[in-house]
Z-matrix of the N, CA and C atoms (Angstrom, degrees):
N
C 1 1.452
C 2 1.528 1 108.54
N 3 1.427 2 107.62 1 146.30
C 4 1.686 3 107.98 2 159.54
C 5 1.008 4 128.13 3 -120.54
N 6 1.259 5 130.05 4 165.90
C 7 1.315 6 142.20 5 -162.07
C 8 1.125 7 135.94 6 -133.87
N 9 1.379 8 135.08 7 101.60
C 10 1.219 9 122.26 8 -154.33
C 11 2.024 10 102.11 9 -117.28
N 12 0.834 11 111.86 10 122.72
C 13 1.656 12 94.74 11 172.72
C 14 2.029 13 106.39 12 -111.34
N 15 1.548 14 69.77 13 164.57
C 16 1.677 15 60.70 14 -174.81
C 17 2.303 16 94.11 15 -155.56
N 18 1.174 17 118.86 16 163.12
C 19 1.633 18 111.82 17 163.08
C 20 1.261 19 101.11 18 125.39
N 21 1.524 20 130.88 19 -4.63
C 22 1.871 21 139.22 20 -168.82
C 23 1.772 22 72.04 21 -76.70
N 24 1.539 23 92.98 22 168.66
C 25 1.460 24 131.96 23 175.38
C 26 1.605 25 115.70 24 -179.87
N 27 1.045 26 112.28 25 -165.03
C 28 1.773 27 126.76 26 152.18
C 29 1.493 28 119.85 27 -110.30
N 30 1.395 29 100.76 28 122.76
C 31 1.571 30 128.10 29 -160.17
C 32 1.814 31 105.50 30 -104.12
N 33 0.810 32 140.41 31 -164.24
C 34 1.668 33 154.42 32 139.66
C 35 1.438 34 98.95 33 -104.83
N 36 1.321 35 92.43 34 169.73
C 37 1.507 36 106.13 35 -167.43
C 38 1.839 37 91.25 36 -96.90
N 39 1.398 38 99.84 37 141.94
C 40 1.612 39 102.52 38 -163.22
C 41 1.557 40 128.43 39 98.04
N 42 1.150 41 102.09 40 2.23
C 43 1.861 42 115.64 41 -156.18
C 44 1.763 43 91.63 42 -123.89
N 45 1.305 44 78.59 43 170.75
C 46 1.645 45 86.18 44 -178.06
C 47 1.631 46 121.40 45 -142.25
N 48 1.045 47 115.13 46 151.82
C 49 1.590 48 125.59 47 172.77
C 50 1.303 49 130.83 48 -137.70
N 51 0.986 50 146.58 49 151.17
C 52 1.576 51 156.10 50 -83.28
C 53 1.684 52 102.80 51 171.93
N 54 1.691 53 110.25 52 66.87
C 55 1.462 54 125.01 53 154.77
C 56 1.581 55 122.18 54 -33.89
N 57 1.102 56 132.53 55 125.12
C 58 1.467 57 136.26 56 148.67
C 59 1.487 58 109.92 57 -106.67
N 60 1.600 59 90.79 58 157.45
C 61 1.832 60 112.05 59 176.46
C 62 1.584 61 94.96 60 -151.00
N 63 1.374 62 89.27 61 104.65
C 64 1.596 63 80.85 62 165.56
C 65 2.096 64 102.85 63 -118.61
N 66 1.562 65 75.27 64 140.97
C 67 1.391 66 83.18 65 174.44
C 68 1.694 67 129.41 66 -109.88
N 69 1.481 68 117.56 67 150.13
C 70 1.470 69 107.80 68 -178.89
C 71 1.919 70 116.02 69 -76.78
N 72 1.115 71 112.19 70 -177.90
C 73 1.220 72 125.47 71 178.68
C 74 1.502 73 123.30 72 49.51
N 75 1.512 74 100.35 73 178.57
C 76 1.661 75 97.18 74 -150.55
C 77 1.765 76 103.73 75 -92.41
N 78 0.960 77 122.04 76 3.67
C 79 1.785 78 130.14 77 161.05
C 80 1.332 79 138.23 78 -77.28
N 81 1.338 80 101.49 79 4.27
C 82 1.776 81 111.60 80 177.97
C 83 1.483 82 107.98 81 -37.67
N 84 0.741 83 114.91 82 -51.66
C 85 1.612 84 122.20 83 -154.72
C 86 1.361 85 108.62 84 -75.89
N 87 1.746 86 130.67 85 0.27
C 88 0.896 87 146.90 86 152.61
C 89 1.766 88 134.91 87 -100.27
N 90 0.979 89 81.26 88 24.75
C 91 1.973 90 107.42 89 -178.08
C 92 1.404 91 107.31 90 -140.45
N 93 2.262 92 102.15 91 117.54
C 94 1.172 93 80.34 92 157.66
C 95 1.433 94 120.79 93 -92.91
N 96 1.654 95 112.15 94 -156.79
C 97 1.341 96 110.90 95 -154.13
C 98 1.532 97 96.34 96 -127.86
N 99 1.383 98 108.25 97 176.48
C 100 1.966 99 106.39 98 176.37
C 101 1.535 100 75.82 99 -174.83
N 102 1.758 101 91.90 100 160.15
C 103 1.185 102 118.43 101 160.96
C 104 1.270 103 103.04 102 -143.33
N 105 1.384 104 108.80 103 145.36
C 106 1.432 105 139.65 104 -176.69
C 107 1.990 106 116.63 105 -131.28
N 108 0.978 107 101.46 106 169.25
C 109 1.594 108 112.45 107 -178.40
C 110 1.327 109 123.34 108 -174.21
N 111 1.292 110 124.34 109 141.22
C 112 1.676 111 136.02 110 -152.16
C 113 1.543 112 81.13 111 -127.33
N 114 1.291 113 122.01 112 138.58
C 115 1.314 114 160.06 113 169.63
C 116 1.942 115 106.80 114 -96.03
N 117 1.115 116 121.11 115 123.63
C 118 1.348 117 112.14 116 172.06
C 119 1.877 118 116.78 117 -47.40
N 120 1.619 119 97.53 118 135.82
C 121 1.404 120 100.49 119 -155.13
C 122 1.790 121 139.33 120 58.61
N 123 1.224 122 100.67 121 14.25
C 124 1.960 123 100.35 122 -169.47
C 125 1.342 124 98.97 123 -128.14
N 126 1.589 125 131.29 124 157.50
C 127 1.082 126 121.48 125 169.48
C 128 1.501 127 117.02 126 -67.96
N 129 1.742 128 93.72 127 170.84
C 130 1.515 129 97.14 128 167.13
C 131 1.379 130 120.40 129 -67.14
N 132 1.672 131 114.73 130 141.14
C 133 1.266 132 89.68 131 -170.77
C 134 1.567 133 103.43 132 -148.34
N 135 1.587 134 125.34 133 121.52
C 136 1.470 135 125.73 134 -177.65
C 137 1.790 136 117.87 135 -27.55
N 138 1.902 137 98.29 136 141.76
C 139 1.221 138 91.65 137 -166.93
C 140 1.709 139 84.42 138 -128.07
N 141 1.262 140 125.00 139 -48.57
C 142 1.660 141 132.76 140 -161.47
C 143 1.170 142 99.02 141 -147.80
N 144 1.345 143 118.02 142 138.34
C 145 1.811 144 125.98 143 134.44
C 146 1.123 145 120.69 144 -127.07
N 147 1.758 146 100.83 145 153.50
C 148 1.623 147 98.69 146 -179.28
C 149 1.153 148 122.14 147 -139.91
N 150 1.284 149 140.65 148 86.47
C 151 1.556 150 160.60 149 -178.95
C 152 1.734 151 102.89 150 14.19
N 153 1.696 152 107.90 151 142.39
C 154 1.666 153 86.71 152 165.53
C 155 1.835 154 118.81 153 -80.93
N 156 1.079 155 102.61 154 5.16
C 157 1.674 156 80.85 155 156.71
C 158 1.471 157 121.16 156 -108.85
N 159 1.522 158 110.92 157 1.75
C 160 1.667 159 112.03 158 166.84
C 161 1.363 160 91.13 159 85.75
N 162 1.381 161 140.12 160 56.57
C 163 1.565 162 130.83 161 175.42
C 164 1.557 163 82.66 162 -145.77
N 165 1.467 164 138.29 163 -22.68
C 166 1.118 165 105.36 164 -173.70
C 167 2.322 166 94.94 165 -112.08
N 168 1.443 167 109.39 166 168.29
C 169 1.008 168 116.61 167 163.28
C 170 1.376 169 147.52 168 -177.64
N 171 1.081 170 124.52 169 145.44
C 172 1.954 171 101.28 170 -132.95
C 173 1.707 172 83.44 171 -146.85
N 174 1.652 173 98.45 172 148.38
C 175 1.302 174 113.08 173 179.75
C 176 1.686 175 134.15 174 -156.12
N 177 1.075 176 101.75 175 140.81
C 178 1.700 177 83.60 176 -171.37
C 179 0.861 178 117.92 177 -62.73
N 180 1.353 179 117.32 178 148.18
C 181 1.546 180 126.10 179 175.45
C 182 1.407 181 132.25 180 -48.38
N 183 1.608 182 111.26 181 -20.68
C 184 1.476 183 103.48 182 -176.13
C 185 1.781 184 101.87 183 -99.45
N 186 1.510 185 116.24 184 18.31
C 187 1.484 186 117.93 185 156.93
C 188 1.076 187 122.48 186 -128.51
N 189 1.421 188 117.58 187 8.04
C 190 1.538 189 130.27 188 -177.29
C 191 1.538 190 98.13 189 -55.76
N 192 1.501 191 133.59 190 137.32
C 193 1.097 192 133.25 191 160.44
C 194 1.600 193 113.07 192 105.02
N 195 1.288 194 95.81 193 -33.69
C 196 2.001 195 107.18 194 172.90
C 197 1.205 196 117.26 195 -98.77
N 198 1.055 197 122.49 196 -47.91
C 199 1.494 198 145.38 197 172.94
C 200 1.508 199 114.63 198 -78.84
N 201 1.670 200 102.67 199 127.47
C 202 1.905 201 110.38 200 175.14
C 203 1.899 202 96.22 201 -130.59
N 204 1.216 203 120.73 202 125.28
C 205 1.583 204 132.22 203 128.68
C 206 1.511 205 124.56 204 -56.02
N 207 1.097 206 145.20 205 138.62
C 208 0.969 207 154.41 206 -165.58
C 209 1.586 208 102.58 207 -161.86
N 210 1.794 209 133.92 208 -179.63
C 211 1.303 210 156.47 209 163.01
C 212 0.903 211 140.02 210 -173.04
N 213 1.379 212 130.38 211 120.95
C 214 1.575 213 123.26 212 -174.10
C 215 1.305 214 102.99 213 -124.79
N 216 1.844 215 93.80 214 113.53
C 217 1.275 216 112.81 215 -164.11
C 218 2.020 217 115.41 216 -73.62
N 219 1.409 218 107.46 217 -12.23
C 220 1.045 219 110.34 218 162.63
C 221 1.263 220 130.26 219 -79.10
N 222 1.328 221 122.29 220 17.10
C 223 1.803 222 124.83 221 -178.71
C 224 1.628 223 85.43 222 -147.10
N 225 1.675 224 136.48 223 9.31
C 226 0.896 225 145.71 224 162.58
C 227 1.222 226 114.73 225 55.22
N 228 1.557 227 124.04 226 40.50
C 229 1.847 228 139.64 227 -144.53
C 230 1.615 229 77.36 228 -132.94
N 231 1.962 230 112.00 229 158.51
C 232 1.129 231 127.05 230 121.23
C 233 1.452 232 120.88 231 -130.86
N 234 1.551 233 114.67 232 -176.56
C 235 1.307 234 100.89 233 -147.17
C 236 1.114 235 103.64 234 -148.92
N 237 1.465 236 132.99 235 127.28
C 238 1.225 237 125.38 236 171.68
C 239 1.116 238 112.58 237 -93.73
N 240 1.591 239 139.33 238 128.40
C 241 1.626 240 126.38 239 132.39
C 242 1.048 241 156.83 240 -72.45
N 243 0.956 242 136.12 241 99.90
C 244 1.952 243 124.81 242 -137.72
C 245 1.700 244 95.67 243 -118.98
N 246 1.333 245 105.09 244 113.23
C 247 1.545 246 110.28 245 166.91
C 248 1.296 247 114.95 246 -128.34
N 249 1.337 248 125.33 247 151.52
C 250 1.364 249 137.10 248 160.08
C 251 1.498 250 79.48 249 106.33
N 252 1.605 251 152.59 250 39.12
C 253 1.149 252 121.59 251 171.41
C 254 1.204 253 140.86 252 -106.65
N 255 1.556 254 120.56 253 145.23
C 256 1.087 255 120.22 254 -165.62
C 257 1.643 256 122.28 255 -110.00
N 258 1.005 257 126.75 256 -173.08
C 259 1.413 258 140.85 257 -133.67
C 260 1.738 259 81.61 258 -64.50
N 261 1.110 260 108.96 259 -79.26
C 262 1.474 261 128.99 260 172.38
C 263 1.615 262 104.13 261 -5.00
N 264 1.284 263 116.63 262 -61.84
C 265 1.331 264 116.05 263 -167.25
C 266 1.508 265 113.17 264 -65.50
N 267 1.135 266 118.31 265 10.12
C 268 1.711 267 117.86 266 172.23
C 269 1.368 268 115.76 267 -87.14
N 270 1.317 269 101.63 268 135.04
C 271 1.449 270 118.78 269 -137.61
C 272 1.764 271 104.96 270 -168.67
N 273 1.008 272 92.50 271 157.00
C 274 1.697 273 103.43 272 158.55
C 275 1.357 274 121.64 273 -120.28
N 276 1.874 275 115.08 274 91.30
C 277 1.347 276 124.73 275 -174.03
C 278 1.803 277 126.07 276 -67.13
N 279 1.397 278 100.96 277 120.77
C 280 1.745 279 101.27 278 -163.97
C 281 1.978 280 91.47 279 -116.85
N 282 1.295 281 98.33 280 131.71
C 283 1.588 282 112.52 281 174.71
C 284 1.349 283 103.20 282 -86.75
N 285 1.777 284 126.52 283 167.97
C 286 1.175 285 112.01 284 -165.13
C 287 1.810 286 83.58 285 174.39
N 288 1.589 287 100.51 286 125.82
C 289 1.289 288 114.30 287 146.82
C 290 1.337 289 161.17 288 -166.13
N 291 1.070 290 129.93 289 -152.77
C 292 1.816 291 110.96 290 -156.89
C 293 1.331 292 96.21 291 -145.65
N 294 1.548 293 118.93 292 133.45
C 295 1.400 294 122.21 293 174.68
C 296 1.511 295 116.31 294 -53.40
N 297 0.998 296 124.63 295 155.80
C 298 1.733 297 138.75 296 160.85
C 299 1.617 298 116.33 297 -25.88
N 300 1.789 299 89.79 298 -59.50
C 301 1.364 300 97.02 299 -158.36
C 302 2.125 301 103.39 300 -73.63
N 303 1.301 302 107.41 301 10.68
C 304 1.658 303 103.23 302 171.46
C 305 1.432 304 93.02 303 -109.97
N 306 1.401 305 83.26 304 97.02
C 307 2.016 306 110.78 305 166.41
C 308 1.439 307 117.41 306 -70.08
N 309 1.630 308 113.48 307 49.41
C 310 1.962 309 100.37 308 161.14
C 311 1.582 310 89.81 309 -108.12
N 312 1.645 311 91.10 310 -174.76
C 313 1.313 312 124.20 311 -179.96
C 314 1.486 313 110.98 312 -132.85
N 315 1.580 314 112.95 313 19.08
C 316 1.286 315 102.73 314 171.39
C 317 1.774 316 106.04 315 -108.80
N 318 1.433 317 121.08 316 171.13
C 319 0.892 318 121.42 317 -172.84
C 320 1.893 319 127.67 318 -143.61
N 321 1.440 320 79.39 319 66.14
C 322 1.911 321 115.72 320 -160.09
C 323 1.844 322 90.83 321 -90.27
N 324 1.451 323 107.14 322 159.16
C 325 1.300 324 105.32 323 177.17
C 326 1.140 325 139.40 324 -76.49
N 327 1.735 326 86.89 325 -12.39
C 328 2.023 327 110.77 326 174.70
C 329 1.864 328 90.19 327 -87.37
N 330 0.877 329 137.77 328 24.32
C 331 2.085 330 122.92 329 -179.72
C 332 1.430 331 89.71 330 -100.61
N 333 1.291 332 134.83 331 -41.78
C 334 1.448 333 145.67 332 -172.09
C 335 1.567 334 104.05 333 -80.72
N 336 1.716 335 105.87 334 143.91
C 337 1.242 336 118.23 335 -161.05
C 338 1.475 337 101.09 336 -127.91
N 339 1.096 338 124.12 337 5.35
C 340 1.503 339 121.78 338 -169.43
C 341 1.870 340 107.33 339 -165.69
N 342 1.345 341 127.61 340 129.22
C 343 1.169 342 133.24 341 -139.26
C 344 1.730 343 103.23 342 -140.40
N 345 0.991 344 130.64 343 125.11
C 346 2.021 345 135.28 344 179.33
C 347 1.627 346 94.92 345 -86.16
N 348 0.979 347 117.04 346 161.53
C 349 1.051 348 137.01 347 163.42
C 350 1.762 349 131.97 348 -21.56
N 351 1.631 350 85.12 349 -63.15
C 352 1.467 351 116.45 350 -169.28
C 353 1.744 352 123.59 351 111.68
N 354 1.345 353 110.21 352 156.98
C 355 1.728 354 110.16 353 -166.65
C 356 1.444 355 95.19 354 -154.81
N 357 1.159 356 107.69 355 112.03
C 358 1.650 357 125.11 356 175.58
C 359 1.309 358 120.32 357 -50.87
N 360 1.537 359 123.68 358 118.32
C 361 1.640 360 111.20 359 176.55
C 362 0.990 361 88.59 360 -113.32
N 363 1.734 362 126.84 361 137.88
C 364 1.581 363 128.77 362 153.79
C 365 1.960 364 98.68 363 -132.74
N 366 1.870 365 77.27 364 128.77
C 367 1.735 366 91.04 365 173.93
C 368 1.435 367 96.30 366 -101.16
N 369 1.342 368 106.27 367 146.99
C 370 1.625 369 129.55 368 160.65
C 371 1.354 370 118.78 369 -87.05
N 372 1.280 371 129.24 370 130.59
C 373 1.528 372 109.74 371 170.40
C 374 1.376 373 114.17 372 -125.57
């Protein structure tokens, strides 16, 4: 599968933006999904995942509550929403995912098998 994300910009701090991942081919709906993001100089580091049937979804703690994943497997996209964000959250956001049939529950950068590009978020504050 591929992955293209696309929707980063420069925000204010408090403002919000609206991630896409759209992916190719006709198996979406059998991959889940994650998003991750590298900070200049820091590792990559888990941000969201979201089950391939979109019922499960898990997030790091320092976006729990601001941040939603979502997917609609019929336009074969997922999607981040990122509100309330602040300076911190600037980043370069990379989508990323892993078939069904790899049964963990962790969400390390080696669990993901397939990787987008990347899409620049910079907050202003």
């Amino acid at each position: 599968v591929q992955l293209q994300a696309s929707g980063g910009g420069l925000v204010q701090a408090g403002g919000s933006l609206r991630l896409s991942c759209a992916a190719s081919g006709r198996t979406f709906s059998s991959y889940a999904m994650g998003w991750f993001r590298q900070a200049p100089g820091q590792e990559r580091e888990f941000v969201a995942h979201i089950s391939w049937t979109g019922k499960g979804t898990y997030y790091a703690d320092s976006v729990k509550g601001r941040f939603a994943i979502s997917r609609d497997n019929a336009k074969n996209t997922v999607y981040l929403q990122m509100n309330s964000l602040k300076p911190e959250d600037t980043a370069v956001y990379y989508c990323a995912a892993r078939h069904l049939t790899k049964a963990t529950m962790t969400f390390t950068r080696g669990s993901y098998d397939y990787w987008g590009q990347g899409t620049l978020v910079t907050v202003s504050s």
